[in-house]
C-alpha positions as CSV (number, residue, x, y, z in Angstrom):
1,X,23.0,-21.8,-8.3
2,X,19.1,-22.3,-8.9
3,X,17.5,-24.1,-11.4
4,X,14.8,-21.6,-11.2
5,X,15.0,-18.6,-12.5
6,X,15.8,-15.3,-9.9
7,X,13.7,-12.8,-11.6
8,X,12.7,-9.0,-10.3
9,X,10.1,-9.3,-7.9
10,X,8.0,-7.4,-5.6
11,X,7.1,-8.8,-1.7
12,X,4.4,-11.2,-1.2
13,X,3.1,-10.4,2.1
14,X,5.6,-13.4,3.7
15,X,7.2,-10.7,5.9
16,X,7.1,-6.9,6.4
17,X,5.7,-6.4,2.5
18,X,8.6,-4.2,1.6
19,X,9.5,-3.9,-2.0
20,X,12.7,-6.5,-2.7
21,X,15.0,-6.5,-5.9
22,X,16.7,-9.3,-6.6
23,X,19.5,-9.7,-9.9
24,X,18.2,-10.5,-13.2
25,X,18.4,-14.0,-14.0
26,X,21.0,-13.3,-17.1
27,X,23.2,-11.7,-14.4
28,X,22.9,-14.2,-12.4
29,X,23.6,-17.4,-14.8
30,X,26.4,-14.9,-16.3
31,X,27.9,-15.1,-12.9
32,X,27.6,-18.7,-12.6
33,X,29.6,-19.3,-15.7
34,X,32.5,-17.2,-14.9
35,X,32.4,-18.9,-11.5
36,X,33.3,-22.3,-12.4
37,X,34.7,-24.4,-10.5
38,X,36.2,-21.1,-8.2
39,X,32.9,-21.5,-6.9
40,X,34.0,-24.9,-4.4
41,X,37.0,-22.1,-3.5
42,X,34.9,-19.3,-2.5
43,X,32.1,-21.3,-0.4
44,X,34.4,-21.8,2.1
45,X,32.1,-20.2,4.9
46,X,29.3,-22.9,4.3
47,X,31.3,-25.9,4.6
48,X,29.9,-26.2,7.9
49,X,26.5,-25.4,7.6
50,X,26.6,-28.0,4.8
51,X,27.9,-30.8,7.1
52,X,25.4,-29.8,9.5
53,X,22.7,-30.3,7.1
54,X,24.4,-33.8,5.4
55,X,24.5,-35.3,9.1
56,X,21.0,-34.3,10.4
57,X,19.1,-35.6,7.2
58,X,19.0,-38.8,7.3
59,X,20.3,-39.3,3.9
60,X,21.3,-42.8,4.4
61,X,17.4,-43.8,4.1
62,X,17.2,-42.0,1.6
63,X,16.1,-43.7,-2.1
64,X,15.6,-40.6,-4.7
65,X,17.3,-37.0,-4.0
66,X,16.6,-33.8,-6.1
67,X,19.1,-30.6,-5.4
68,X,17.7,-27.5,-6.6
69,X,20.6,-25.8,-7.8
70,X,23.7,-28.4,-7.8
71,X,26.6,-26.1,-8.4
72,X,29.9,-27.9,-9.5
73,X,28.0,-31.5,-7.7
74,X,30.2,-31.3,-5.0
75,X,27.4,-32.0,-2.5
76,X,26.1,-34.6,-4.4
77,X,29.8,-36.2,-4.8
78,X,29.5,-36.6,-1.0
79,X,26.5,-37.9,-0.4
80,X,27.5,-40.9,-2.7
81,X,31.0,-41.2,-1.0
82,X,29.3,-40.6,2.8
83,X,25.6,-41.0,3.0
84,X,23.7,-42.4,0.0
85,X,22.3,-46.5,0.1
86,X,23.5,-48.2,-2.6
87,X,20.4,-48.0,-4.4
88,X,19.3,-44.4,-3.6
89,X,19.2,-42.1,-6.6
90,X,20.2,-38.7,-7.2
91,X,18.6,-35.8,-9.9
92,X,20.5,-32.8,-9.8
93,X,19.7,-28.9,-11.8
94,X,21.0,-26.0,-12.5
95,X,21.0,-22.9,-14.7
96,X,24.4,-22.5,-15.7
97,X,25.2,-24.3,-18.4
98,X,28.9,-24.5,-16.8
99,X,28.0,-25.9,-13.9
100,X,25.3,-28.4,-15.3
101,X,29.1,-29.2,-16.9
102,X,31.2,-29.3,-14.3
103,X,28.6,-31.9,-12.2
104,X,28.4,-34.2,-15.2
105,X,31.8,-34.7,-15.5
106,X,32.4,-35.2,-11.2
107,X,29.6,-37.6,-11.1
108,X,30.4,-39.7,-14.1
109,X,31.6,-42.7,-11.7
110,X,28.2,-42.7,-10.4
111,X,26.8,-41.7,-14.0
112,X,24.3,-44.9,-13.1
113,X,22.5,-43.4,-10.6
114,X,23.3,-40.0,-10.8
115,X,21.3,-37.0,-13.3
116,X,22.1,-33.7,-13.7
117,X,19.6,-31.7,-16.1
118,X,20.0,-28.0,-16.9
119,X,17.2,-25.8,-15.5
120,X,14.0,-24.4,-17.5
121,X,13.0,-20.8,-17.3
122,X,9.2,-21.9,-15.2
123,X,8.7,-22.2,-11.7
124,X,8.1,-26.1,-11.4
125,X,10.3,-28.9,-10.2
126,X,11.4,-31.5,-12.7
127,X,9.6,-33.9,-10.4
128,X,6.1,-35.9,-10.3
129,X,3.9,-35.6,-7.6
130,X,5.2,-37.5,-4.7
131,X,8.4,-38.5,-6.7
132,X,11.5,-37.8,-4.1
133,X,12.2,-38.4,-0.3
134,X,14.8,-35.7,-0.3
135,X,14.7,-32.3,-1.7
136,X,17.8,-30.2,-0.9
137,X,18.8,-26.4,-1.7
138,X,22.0,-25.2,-0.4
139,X,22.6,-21.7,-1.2
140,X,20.2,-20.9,-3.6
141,X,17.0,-19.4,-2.0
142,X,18.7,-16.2,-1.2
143,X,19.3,-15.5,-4.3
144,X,15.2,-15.9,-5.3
145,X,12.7,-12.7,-4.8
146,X,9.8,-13.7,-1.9
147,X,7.2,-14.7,-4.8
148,X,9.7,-17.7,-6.1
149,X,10.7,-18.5,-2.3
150,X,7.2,-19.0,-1.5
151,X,6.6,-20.8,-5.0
152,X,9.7,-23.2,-4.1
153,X,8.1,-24.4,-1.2
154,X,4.7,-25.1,-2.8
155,X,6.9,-27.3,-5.5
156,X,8.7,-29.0,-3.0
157,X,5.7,-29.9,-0.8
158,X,4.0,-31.3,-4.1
159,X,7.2,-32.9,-4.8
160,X,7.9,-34.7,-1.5
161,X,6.8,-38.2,-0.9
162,X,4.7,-38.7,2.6
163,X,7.1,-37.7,5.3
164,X,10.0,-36.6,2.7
165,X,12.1,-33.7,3.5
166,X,12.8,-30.6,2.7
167,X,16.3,-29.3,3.7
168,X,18.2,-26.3,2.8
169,X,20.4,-23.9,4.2
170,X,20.6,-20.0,3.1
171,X,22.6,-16.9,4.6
172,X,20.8,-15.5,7.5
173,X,20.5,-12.1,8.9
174,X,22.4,-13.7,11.9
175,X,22.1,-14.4,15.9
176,X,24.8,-12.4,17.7
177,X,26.2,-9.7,17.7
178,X,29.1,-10.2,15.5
179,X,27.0,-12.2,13.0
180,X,24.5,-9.5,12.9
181,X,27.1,-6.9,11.9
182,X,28.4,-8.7,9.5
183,X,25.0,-9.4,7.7
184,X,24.5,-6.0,8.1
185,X,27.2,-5.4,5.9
186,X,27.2,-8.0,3.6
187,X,23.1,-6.3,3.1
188,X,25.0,-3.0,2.7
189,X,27.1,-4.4,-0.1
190,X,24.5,-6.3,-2.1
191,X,22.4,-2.9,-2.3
192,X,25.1,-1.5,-3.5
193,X,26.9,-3.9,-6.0
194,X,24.7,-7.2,-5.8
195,X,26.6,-9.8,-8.1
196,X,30.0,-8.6,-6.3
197,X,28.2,-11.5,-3.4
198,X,27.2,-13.7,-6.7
199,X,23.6,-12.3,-6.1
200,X,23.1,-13.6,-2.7
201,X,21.5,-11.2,0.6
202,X,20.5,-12.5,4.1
203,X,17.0,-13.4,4.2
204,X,14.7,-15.2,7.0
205,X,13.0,-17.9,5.7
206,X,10.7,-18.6,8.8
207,X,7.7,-16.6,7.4
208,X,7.6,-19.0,4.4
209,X,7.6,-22.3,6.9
210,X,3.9,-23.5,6.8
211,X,4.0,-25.6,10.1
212,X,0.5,-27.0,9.3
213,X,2.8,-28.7,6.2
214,X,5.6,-29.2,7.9
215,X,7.2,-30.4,10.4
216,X,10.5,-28.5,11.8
217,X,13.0,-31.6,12.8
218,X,16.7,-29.2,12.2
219,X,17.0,-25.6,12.6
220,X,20.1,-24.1,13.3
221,X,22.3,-20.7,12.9
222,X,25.5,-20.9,12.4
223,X,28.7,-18.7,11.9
224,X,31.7,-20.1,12.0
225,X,33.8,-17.7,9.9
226,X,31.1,-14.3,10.8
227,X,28.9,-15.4,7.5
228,X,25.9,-16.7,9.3
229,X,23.8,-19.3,7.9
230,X,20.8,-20.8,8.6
231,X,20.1,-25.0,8.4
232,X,16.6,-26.1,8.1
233,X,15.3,-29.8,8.1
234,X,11.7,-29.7,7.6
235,X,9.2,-33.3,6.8
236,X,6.3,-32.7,5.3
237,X,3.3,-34.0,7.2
238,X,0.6,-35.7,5.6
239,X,-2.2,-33.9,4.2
């Protein structure tokens, strides 16, 4: 889950400017708590969007990773395991106090190099200007109104060391057919019961891509089991 806060929010003019609700950020954290670890159960359907995204980002030159929203730290576990250099390091946040929990305690062997930090209730990345080579969100933009999309982006360009990148994957409104439907419905069900889907909707996150800022290097839809999902790998060009 994010380590910014989803809060109501209106469109920004990213996309067709129509009014979007998102959950409260208590609901939302609630969730996240109840979750647990039930959470690694449950994301089944992104498993391979997330290798997609671990094998297409060059995490093995990578020295300091941020994850915006680290969950249970499963993704983190394996990039330690698979990817990371032995002297890359890793900062990891998150809203839920249970979760900021459950990632302390899996990453304890790599406790050296390893930081998980529970979230604030502003906007901006507990990072310096220039400070980290990766910047990863898996799962966690659709859950954010366009305003703190578009603010996330901002924070991560800020954020990002010359030629860093950016990469994140989020459920898409799909590419065939079948995927299509089945966003349709999963649209259907967040209007009508929203934390049911743990606060998550389809969204396309193209409009907020700034190519003069970034370079597109992955893209890819995927739907392996119907849930599409969309993997972007974006470096930020210099300014």
């Amino acid at each position: 889950m994010s380590c910014m806060n989803p809060l109501p929010a209106y469109g920004v003019g990213m996309s067709d400017r129509e009014i979007e609700w998102v959950p409260d950020a208590s609901e939302v954290r609630s969730y996240y708590d109840h979750m647990g670890r039930k959470l690694d159960i449950l994301s089944f359907y992104g498993l391979p969007a997330v290798d997609d995204l671990m094998t297409n980002a060059d995490f093995d030159l990578a020295q300091n990773i941020f994850e915006l929203g680290c969950g249970t730290g499963r993704f983190a576990e394996r990039l330690f395991e698979k990817y990371l250099p032995p002297e890359a390091r890793y900062l990891g946040c998150d809203a839920s106090e249970v979760m900021v929990g459950l990632a302390q305690s899996r990453l304890a062997a790599h406790a050296k190099r390893a930081q998980i930090v529970p979230a604030d209730d502003t906007m901006r990345l507990p990072l310096l200007d220039k400070e980290a080579d990766r910047i990863v969100s898996i799962f966690v933009l659709d859950l954010l109104g366009e305003e703190q999309v578009a603010q996330f982006f901002n924070e991560a360009y800020r954020s990002l060391s010359d030629d860093g990148k950016l990469c994140f994957l989020s459920l898409h409104r799909g590419a065939n057919i079948p995927s299509r439907i089945v966003s349709a419905l999963w649209s259907a069900l967040f209007a009508k019961r929203p934390m049911l889907l743990g606060g998550c909707r389809p969204i396309d996150l193209d409009p907020f891509v700034d190519r003069h800022r970034w370079q597109v290097m992955h893209r890819r839809v995927m739907a392996p089991f119907l849930v599409p999902a969309e993997v972007w790998i974006l470096e930020k060009r210099h300014a």
